[in-house]
C-alpha positions in Angstrom: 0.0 0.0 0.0 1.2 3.1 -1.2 1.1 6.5 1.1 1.7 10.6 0.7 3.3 12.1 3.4 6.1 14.4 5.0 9.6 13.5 4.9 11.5 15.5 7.6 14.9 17.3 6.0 16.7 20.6 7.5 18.9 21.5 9.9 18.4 21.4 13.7 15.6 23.3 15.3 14.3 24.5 11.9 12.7 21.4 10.0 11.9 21.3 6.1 9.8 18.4 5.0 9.3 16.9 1.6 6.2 15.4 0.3 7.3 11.8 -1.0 5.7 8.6 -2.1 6.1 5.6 -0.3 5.3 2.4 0.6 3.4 2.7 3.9 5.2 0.2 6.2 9.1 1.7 5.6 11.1 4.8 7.5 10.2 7.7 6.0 13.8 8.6 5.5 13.9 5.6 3.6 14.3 6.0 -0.2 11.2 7.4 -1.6 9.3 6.0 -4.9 9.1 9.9 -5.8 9.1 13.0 -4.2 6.8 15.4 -5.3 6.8 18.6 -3.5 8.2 20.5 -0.3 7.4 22.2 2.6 8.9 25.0 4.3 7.0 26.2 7.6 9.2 29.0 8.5 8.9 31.2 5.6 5.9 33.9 5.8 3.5 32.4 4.9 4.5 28.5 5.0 5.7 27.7 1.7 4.1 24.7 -0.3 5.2 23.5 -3.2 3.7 20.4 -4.9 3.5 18.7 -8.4 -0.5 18.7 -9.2 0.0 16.2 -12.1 2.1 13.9 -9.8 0.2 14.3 -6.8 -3.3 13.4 -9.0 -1.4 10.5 -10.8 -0.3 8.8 -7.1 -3.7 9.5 -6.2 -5.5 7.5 -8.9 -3.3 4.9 -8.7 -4.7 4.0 -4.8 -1.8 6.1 -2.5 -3.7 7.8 0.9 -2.3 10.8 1.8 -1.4 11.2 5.7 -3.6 13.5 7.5 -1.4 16.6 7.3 -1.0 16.2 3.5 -4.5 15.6 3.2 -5.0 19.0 4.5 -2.3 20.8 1.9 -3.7 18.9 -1.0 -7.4 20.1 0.3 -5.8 23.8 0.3 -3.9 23.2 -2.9 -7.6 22.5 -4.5 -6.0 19.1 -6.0 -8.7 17.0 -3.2 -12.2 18.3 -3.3 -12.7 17.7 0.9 -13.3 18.3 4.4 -9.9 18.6 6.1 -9.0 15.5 8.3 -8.2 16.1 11.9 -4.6 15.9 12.0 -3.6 16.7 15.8 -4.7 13.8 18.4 -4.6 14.4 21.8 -3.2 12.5 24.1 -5.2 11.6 27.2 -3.3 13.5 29.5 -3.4 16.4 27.6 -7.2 16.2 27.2 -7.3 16.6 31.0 -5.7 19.5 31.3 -7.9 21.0 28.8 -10.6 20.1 30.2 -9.6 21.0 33.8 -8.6 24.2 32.0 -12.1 24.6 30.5 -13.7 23.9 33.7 -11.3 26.5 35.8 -12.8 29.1 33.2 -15.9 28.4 33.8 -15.8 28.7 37.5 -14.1 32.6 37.0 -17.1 33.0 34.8 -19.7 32.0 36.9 -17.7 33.7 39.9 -17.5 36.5 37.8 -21.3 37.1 37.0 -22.2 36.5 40.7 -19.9 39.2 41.6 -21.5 41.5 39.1 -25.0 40.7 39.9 -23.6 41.5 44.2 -22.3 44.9 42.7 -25.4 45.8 40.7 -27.5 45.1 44.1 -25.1 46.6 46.1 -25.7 49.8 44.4 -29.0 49.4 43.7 -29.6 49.4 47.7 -27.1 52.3 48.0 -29.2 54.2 45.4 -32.1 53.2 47.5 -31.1 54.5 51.1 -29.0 57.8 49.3 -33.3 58.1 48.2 -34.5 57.3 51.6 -31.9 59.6 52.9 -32.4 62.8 50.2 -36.3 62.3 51.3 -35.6 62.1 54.7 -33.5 65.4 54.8 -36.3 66.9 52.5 -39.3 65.9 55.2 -36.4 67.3 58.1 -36.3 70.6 55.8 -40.4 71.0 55.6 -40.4 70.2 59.3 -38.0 72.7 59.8 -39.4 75.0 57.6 -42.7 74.8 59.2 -41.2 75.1 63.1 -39.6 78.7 62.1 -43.0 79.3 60.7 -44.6 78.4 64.1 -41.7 80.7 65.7 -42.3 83.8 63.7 -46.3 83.8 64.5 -45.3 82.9 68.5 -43.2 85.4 69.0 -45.7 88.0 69.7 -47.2 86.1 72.0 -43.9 84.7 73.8 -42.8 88.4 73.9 -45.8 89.4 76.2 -45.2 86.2 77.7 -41.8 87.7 78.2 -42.5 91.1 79.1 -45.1 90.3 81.7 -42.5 88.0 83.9 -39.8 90.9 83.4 -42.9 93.1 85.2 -43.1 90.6 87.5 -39.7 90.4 88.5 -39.4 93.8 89.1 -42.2 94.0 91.7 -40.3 91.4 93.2 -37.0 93.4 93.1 -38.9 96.3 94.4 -39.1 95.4 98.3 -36.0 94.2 98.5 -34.3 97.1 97.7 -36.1 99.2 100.3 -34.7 96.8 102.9 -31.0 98.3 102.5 -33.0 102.0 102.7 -34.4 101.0 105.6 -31.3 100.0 107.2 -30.1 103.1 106.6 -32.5 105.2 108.2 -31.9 103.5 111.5 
């Protein structure tokens, strides 16, 4: 069985691949049947290069692509396709993202309680700043209403006022004819 995938060439830390033919079961640095294009991911953008005719003349004659060169040969518009899912996950890793996914949503949910606790926080602080701008207002009319009290009474509470002034001075009266009296003797 015959298979199209990536053969890894280049230096150290910054791979090349070529796309080769092969038989499925070999090394894919084994010798290749034909290769017919390249692949260069660290030029901007990646750089692929592959023989159409070649690629169409390996296909009819039964060779399955691997997934990743399913995927360029879909992009190249040589395969008319879905792309295959090239990346598998490992179980491990599939744990951490899903313990990652489910740390998210707790800062979500945390997150939207929080808000909703701020929104009725301030909806009770508007409340009682209402309570208390009323409150100041009724203090105001009562206010208002005792210096209106005060400005009628005062005629009254002066001859209130004036009559215990008289009445103090009667009683102031007598005791200053004691000292005259003492005199006289």
């Amino acid at each position: 069985m015959l298979t199209i995938r990536l053969s890894r060439t280049g230096k150290k830390h910054h791979p090349q691949y070529r796309i080769v033919v092969q038989q499925k079961h070999t090394d894919p640095w084994s010798p290749a049947l034909e290769i017919i294009g390249q692949y260069n991911p660290h030029t901007t953008p990646s750089t692929i290069e592959i023989k159409k005719d070649r690629a169409e003349h390996w296909l009819s004659k039964g060779a399955q692509p691997s997934e990743s060169v399913h995927n360029m040969l879909v992009n190249a518009g040589i395969i008319k396709a879905d792309k295959a899912k090239s990346v598998a996950i490992s179980k491990k890793r599939a744990g951490k993202l899903e313990g990652k996914r489910a740390e998210a949503e707790a800062k979500k949910k945390e997150a939207v309680e929080k808000a909703k606790a701020e929104a009725e926080a301030k909806a009770a602080e508007e409340a009682a700043a209402k309570e208390a701008a009323e409150a100041e207002k009724k203090a105001a009319e009562e206010a208002k209403k005792a210096d209106e009290a005060k400005e009628e009474a005062p005629a009254e509470v002066a001859n209130e006022e004036s009559n215990s002034e008289q009445a103090e001075g009667e009683a102031k009266e007598p005791s200053e004819e004691t000292p005259a009296e003492e005199a006289a003797e």
